[in-house]
N, C-alpha and C positions, 0 to 999 in steps of 0.2 A: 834769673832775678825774681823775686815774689812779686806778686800782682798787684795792683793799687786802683780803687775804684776811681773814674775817671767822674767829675761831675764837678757841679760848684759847690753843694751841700746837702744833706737828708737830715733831716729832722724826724724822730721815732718819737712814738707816745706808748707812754705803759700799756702793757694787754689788758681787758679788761673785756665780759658780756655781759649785757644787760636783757634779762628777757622780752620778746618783742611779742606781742598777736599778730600775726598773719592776716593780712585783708584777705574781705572777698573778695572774690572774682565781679568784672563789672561787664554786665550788659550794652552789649550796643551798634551799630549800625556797619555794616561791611567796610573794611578797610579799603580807603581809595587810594590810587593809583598813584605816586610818588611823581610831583610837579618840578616844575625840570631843577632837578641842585645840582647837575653835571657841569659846573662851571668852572670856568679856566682859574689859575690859581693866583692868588693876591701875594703880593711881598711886603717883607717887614725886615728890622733891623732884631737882632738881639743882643742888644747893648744892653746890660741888666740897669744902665742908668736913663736909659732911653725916656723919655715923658709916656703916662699912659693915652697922653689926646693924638699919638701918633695915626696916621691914618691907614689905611691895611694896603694905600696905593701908591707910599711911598716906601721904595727901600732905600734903605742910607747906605753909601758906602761903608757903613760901619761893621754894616752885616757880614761882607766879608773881610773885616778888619778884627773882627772880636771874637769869630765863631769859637777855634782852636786855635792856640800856637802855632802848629804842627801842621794846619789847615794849606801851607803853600809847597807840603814835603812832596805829594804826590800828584800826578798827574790825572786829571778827569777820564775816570773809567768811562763815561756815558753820554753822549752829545747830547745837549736840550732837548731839543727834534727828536731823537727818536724816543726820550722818555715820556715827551710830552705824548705823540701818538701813543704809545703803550697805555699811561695812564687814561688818555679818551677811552681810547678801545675799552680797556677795562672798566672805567666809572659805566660809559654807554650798556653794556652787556648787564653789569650789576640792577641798574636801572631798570632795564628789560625784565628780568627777570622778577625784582621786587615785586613790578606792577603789577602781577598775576596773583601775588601773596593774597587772601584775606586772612583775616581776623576778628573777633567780636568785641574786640575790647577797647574800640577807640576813641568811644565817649563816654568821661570820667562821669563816677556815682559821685553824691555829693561827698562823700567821708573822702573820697581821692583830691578832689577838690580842695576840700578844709586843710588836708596833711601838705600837699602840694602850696598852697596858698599860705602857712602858718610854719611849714620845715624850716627849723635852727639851721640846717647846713645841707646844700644838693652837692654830689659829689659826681662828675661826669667819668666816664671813660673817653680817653682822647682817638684811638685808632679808629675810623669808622665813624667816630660819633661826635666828637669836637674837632676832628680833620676827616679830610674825604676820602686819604687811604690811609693802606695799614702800614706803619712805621717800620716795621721788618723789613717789609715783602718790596718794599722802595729801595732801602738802603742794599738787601740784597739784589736788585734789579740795577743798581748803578754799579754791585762787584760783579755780576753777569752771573747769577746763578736768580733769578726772578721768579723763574718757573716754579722750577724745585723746592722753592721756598714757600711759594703761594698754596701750595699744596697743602702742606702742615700747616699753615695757618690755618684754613677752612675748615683741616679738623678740629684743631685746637678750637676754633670761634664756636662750634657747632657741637662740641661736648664729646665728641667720638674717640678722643684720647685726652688720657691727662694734660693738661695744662705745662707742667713742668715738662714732659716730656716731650710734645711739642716744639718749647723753647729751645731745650738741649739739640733736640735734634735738625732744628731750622737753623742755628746759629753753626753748630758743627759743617753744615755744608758751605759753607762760602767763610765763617772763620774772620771775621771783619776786622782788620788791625784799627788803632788811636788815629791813622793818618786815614783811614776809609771814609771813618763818621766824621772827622771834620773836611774833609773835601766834600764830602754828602751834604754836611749842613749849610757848608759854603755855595753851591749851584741850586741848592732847594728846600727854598725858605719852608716854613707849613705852608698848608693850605686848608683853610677853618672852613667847615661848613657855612653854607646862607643863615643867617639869623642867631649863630651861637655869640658873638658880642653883644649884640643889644639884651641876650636873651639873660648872658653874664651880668650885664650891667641891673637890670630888672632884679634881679635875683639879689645882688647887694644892694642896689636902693633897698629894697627893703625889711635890710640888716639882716640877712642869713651870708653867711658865710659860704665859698667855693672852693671846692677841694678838684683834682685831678688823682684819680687812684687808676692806673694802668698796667698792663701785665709785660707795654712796652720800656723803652729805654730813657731813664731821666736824662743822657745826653740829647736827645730827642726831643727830650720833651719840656725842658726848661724855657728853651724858645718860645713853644707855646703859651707858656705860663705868663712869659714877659708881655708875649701882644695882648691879651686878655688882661692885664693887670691881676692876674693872683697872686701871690707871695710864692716866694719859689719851696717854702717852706711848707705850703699847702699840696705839696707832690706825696705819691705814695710809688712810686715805680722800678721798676728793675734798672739793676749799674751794671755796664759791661764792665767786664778787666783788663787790665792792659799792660804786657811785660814793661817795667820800670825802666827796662834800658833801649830795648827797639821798637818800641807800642805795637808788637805782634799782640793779635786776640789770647787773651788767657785766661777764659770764662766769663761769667758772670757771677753775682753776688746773692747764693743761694740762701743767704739769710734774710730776704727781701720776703715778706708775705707776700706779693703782687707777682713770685718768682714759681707759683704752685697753685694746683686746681685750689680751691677752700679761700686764697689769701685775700680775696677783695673785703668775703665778712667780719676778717681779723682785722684788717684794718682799719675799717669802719668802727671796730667793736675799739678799737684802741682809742680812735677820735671818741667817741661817745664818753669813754672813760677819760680821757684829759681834758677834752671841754668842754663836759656837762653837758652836752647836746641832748635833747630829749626826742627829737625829733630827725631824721635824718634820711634827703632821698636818694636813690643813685637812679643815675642814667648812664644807657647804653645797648649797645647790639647784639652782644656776645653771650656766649653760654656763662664765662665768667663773672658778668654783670649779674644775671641774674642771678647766680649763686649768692650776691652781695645782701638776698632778700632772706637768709639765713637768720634761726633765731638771736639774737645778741648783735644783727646786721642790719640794716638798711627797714627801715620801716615802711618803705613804697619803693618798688623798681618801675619808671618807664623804660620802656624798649622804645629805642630810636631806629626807623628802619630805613632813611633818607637814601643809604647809600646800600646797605643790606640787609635783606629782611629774613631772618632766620628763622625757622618756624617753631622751634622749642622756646623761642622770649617771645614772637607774635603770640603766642597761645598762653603763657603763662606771665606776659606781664599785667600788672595791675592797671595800667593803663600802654596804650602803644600808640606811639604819633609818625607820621611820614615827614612832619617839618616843625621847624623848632617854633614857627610860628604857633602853633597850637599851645605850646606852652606860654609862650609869651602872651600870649591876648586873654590870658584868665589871671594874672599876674598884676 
């Protein structure tokens, strides 16, 4: 059977680059130690009609009433328990490790300030930087291949192989059928970083716009879109595929920008060209993020290093923060 992208909808904008100037680089006092964000994870419904006043401590049984159709075909690969220890283990270790990172660039010049405080549209990565882990590396950890997957992601995040290739090759190992990812989203709601709601809401009070551009998967990631209240049409992210007659894995959708090293500045460069934005920030952890500070891309990159501190965006972002609070309190 041919393949059929699974999701609710993707909204594209024409291509388009607009020349950008490069910031400086900013001066400023050794990066400190990452305060605790290793915390247990909150539940939410994804009900695309849900109210946005929901609270991040209620889950409705709706959550697992709405995920997937298909969400009651298979049985739970993974008990709570032991995903729950896995992911401690891993946030704890990640954490560890951060702390030791420095950087010089954690107190914004005032021109990062004025661009941050004045950007038409911040546009976040969600793996790592709007949730607390990576969207793959979970859902392959709930088909029992965790390890293996975790692995290409780190290089993928860190720049050490193509992007796309990455992809291909983490998802080729475990192969995730239509009935995976909706048992997946049914046992494990997100779980959003400390401080990225308020930091969301700050950001559209005062009228800039919120995008999600991701290298991960919009079944994944529309959820997220709902608890935050973004339009789901402000996603930029990769669509798994799914044979039409038994939902076996049948790739992904390599026409995706977000699906290739390069694609976050394309799509930035797209937004800029359908809504006039003249201003535009991203945030995020990854080697891909920064790539978003491309000319005709992102006019300021923060690097978020809450959950991982990567030393190629420590070192080369325009500003780098350990908690989203930093952003929010100049705001």
């Amino acid at each position: 059977m041919a393949p059929s992208a699974a999701g609710l909808f993707f909204a594209k904008a024409s291509s388009a680059a607009a020349a950008v100037t490069p910031l400086p680089r900013v001066s400023s006092a050794r990066c400190q130690s990452p305060s605790t964000r290793c915390q247990s994870p909150s539940t939410h419904s994804q009900n695309p009609s849900t109210p946005s006043s929901l609270s991040p401590g209620r889950l409705s049984a709706s959550w697992n009433q709405r995920v997937v159709g298909i969400s009651a075909q298979r049985p739970l690969r993974m008990a709570n328990a032991g995903r729950n220890a896995r992911v401690t283990s891993n946030t704890l270790s990640r954490c560890s490790a951060s702390s030791s990172a420095t950087t010089t660039n954690t107190t914004p010049s005032e021109d990062v300030l004025r661009i941050w405080q004045t950007a038409d549209a911040v546009c976040f990565d969600v793996d790592s930087t709007v949730c607390v882990d990576e969207g793959i590396d979970e859902l392959a950890a709930y088909c029992g291949a965790g390890e293996a997957v975790a692995a290409w992601t780190t290089k993928a995040m860190s720049g050490s192989v193509p992007f796309e290739t990455a992809l291909a090759a983490r998802l080729e190992i475990f192969n995730p059928s239509a009935a995976d990812v909706a048992g997946f989203l049914r046992d494990h709601p997100p779980r959003l970083n400390p401080g990225i709601e308020e930091l969301v809401k700050r950001i559209k009070a005062r009228g800039a716009e919120v995008f999600l551009i991701s290298g991960g998967f919009r079944q994944m990631i529309e959820p997220v879109a709902l608890l935050l209240d973004i339009p789901l049409t402000n996603i930029f992210a990769n669509r798994l595929l799914f044979d039409e007659g038994n939902g076996a894995y049948a790739g992904f959708d390599a026409t995706e920008p977000t699906s290739r090293s390069g694609g976050k500045p394309k799509a930035i460069a797209q937004l800029k060209q359908s809504h006039g934005f003249e201003t535009l920030v991203m945030v995020g952890d990854g080697a891909t993020d920064l790539e978003a500070r491309q000319p005709g891309g992102a006019d300021m990159f923060v690097g978020y290093g809450g959950v991982q501190v990567r030393k190629v965006v420590a070192a080369e972002a325009d500003w780098f923060v350990m908690d989203f609070q930093d952003l929010i309190s100049v705001l």
